[in-house]
C-alpha positions in Angstrom: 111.3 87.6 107.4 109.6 85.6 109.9 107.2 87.4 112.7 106.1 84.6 115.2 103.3 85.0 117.2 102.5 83.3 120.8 98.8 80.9 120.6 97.7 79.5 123.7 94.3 76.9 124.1 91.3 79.5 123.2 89.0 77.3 125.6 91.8 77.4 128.7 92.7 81.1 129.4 95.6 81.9 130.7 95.4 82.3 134.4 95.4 85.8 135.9 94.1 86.8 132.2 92.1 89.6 131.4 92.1 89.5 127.7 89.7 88.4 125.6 90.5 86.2 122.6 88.5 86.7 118.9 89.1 83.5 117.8 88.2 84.3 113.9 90.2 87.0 113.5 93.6 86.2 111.5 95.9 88.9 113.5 98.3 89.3 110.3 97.2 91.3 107.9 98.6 92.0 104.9 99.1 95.6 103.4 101.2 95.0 100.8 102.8 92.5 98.6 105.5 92.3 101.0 104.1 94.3 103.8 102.4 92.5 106.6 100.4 94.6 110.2 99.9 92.3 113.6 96.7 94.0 115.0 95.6 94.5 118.6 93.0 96.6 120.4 89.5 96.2 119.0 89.5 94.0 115.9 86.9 96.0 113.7 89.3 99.4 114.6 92.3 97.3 113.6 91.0 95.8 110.4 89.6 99.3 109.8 93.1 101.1 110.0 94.8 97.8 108.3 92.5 98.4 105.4 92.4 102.4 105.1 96.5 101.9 104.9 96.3 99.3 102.5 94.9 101.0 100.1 96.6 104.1 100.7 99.2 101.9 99.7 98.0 100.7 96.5 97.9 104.5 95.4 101.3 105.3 96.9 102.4 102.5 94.7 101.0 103.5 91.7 101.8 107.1 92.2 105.6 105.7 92.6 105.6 103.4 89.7 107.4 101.2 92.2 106.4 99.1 95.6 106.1 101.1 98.9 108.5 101.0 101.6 108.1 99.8 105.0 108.9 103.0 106.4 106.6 104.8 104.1 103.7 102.0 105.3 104.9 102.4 109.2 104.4 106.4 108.7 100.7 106.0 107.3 100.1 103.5 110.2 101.3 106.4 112.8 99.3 109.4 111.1 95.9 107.2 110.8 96.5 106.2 114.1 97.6 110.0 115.5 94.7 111.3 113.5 92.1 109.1 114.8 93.3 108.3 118.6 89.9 109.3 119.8 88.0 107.2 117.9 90.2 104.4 117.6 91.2 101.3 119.9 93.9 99.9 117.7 97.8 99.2 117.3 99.4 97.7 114.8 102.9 96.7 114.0 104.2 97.2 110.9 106.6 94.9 109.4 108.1 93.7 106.0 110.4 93.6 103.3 111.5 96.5 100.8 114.0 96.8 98.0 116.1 99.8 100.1 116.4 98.5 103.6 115.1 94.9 103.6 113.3 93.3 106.4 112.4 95.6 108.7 110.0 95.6 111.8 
């Protein structure tokens, strides 16, 4: 599965912009083995809810005796983020590959 992802010149915004780049940040992050977020919002809140999922993950996995789905890593990502929408300036999309469905986004 292949998620592509606009990049533009970091030092020639685009006009009419009102964003604000982090240009260390990697904006994929990986949750599984096969399971991959694109974060947005505030990068420490997104690598904060990319991580708590991740390893939720790893004990939903070994709990399962198999690897998670992509539905099952989308649902975590919707709770944390339900859960926590006060505190939190964060989306992420979930996407990825499982043994039931295949790639999924």
């Amino acid at each position: 599965m292949l998620l592509q992802l606009s990049v533009s010149n970091p030092s020639m915004p685009p006009p009419h912009s009102e964003s604000i780049v982090n240009r260390v940040m990697n904006k994929l992050s990986p949750l599984h083995d096969k399971i991959y977020c694109a974060l947005s919002g505030s990068a420490a809140d997104a690598q904060a809810m990319a991580d708590m999922v991740s390893y939720q993950l790893q004990l939903h996995s070994i709990e399962m005796g198999e690897a998670p789905r992509v539905c099952s890593a989308a649902t975590m990502v919707r709770n944390i983020s339900y859960k926590h929408k006060e505190e939190l300036s964060a989306h992420l999309i979930v996407a990825g590959w499982d043994r039931r469905k295949g790639g999924q986004v």
